[in-house]
C-alpha positions as semicolon CSV with decimal commas, in nm:
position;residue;x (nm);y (nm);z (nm)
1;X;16,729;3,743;-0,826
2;X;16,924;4,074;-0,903
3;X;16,901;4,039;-1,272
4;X;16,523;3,958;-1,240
5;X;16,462;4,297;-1,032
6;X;16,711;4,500;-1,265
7;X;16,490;4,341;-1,583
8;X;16,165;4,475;-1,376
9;X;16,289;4,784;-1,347
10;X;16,434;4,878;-1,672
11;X;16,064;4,790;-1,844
12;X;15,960;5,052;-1,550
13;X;16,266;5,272;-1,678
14;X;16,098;5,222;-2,048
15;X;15,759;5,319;-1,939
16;X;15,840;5,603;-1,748
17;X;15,991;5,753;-2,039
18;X;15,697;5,641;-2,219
19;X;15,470;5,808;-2,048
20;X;15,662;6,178;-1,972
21;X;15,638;6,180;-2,387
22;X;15,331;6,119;-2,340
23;X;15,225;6,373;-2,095
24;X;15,473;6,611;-2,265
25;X;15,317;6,599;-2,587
26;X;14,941;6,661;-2,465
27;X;14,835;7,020;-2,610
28;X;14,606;7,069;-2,264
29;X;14,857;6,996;-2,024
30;X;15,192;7,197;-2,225
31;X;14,884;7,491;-2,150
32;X;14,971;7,590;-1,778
33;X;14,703;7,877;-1,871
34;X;14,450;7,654;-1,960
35;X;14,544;7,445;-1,680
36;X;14,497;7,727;-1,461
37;X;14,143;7,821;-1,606
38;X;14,029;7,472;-1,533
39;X;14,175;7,406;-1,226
40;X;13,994;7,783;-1,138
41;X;13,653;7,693;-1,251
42;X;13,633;7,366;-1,076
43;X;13,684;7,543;-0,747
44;X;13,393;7,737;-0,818
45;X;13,209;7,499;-0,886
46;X;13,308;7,328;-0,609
47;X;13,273;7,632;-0,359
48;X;12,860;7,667;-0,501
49;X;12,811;7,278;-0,388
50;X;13,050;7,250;-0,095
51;X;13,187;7,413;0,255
52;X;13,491;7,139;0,213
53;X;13,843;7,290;0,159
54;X;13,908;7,237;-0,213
55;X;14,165;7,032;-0,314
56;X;14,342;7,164;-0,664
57;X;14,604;6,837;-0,647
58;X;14,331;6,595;-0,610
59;X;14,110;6,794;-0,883
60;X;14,404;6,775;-1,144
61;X;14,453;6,432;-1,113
62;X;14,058;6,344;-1,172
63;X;14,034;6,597;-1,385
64;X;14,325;6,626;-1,594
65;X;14,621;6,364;-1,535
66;X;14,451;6,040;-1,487
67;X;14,250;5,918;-1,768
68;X;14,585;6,046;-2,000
69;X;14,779;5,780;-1,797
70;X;14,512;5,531;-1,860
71;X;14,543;5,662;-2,235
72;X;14,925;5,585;-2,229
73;X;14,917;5,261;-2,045
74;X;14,667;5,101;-2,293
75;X;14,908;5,232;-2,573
76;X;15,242;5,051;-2,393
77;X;15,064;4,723;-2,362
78;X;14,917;4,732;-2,679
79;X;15,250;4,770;-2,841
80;X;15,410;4,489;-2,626
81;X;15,100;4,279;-2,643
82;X;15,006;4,272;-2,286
83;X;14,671;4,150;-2,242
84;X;14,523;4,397;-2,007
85;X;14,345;4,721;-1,986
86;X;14,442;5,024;-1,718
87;X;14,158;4,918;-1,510
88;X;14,368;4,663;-1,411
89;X;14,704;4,759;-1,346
90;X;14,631;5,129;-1,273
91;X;14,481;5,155;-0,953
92;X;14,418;5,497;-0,696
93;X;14,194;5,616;-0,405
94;X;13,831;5,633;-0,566
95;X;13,495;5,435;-0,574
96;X;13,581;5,341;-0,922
97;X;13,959;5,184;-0,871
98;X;13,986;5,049;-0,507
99;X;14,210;5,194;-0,240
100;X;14,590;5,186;-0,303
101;X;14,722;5,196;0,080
102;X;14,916;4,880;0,213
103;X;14,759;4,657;0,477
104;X;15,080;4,621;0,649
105;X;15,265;4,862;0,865
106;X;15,587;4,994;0,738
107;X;15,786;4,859;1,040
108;X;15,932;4,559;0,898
109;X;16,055;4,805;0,564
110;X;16,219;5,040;0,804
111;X;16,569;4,932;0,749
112;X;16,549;4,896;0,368
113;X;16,371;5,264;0,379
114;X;16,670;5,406;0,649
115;X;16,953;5,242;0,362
116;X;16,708;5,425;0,090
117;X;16,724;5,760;0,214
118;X;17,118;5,700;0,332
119;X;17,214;5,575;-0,049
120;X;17,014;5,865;-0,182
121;X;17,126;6,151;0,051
122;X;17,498;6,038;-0,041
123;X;17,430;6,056;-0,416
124;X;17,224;6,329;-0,460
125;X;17,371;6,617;-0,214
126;X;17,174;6,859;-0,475
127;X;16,812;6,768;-0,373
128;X;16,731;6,851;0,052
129;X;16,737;6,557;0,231
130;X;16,389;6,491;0,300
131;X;16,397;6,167;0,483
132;X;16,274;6,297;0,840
133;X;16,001;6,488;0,697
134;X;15,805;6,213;0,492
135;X;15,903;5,903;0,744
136;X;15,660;5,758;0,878
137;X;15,602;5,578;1,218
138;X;15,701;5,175;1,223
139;X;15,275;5,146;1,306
140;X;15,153;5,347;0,968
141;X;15,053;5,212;0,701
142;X;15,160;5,352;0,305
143;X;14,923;5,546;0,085
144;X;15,040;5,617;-0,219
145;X;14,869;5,807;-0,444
146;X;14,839;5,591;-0,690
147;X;14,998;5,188;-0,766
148;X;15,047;5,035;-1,100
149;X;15,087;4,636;-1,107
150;X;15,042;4,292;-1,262
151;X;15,057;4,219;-1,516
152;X;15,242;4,493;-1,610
153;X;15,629;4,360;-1,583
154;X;15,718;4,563;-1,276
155;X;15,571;4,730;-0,978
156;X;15,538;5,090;-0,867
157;X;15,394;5,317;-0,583
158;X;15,309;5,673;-0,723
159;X;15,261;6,006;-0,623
160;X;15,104;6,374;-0,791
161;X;15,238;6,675;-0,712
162;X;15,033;6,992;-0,837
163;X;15,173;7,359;-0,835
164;X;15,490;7,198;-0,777
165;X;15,787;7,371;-0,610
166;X;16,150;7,267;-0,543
167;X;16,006;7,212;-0,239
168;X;15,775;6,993;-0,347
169;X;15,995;6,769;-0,579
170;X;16,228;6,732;-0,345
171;X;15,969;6,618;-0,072
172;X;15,799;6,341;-0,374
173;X;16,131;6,215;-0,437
174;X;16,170;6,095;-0,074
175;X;15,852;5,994;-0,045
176;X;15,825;5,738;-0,358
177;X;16,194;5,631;-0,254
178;X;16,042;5,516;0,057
179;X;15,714;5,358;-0,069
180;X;15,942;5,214;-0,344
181;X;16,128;5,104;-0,040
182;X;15,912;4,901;0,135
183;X;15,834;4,663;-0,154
184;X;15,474;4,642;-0,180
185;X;15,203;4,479;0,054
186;X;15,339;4,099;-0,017
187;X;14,948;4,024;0,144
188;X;14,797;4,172;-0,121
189;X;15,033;4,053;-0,398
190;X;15,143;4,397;-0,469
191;X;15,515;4,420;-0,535
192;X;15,678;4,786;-0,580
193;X;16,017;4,726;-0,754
194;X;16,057;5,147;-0,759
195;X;15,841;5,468;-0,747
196;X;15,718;5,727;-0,955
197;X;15,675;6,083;-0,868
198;X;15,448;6,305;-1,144
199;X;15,480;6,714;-1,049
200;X;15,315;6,958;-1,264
201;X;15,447;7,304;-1,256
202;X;15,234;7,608;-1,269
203;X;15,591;7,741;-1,406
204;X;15,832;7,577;-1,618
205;X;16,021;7,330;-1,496
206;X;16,382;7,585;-1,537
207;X;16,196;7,813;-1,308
208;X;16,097;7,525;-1,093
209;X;16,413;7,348;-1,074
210;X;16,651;7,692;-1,071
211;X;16,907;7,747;-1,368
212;X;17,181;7,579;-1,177
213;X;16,963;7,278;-1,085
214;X;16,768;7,259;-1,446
215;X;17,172;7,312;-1,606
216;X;17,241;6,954;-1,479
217;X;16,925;6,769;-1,425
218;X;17,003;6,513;-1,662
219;X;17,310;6,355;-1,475
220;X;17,123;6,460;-1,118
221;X;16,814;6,285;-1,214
222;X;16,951;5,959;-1,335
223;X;17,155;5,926;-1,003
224;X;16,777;5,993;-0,810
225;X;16,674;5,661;-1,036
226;X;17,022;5,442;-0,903
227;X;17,000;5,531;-0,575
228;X;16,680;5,556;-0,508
229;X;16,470;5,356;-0,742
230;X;16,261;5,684;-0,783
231;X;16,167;5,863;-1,099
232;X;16,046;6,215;-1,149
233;X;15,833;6,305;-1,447
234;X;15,804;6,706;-1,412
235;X;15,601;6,815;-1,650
């Protein structure tokens, strides 16, 4: 059973990677001015239509992050002849793609999410140990912001961080370590065999992460993925 979960989650290791080129590479989003200037006139916008707080994370996924992940995913499965389209293994909160929370409470996780946070804390000392802040009671239920599944050949539970701080990162890590965690919502035939964490900067990531951080993310980030089955793309 091991080597079926480690096989799941190296074709989610192979992805990820995928996908940060991806993201990298995409002249709108390497524009954190441009960003800004959209991000800006949507609130606007927004603010002429609305008395609702405006919400710049949610608007930058719609807006801006989304449809290039559907863009990438239909690339990966093209190229390893998967016969699907993002509609159906990219799902988030909206009308248009179905809800992504779990029907079961995370109660019966707990003790897979308390060793989580334990294995992670103990590899990681770098990154604030977030694990009190983002638990959740044994009653609630998981929302992630966003799920990718069959028949894509693993599992994940993701979250988008915009403006994204140290603070920030640190927080998402926990967070998709836990919903990685729990495993999926077995009702549902959802299976989450790690997590995914997406945070866009407003500054680069070296000012984001600090120069002692950013000096050593490579070995710091790769122990996040061991212990914790959760990987950050910070773009």
């Amino acid at each position: 059973m091991a080597s079926v979960v480690d096989a799941r989650r190296e074709a989610a290791r192979a992805f990820f990677t995928f996908l940060e080129r991806q993201l990298r590479s995409d002249e709108v989003l390497s524009d954190r001015q441009c960003v800004r200037r959209l991000i800006d006139k949507a609130q606007v916008e927004h603010a002429a239509r609305s008395r609702k707080r405006f919400d710049a994370e949610e608007c930058f996924r719609q807006k801006l992050l989304y449809g290039r992940i559907d863009d990438a995913i239909a690339a990966w499965c093209r190229a390893r002849e998967i016969r699907t389209d993002p509609y159906s293994v990219f799902r988030f909160a909206g009308p248009e793609r179905g809800p992504t929370q779990h029907e079961t409470a995370i109660g019966p996780s707990l003790p897979f999410v308390r060793r989580a946070f334990e294995r992670l804390a103990e590899s990681v000392p770098e990154v604030r140990n977030c694990s009190a802040s983002v638990l959740k009671a044994p009653t609630a239920t998981i929302a992630p912001a966003f799920r990718l599944q069959h028949p894509l050949p693993f599992g994940a539970a993701g979250e988008v961080k915009f403006a994204a701080s140290l603070s920030d990162l640190e927080r998402g890590i926990y967070q998709v370590t836990m919903e990685a965690a729990t495993g999926g919502d077995p009702s549902r035939g959802w299976r989450y065999d790690c997590g995914v964490c997406i945070a866009y900067g407003v500054e680069t990531p070296r000012k984001v992460l600090g120069d002692r951080l950013f000096s050593g993310w490579p070995d710091v980030h790769e122990r996040i993925w061991k212990s914790g089955r959760a990987w950050l793309i910070l773009l």
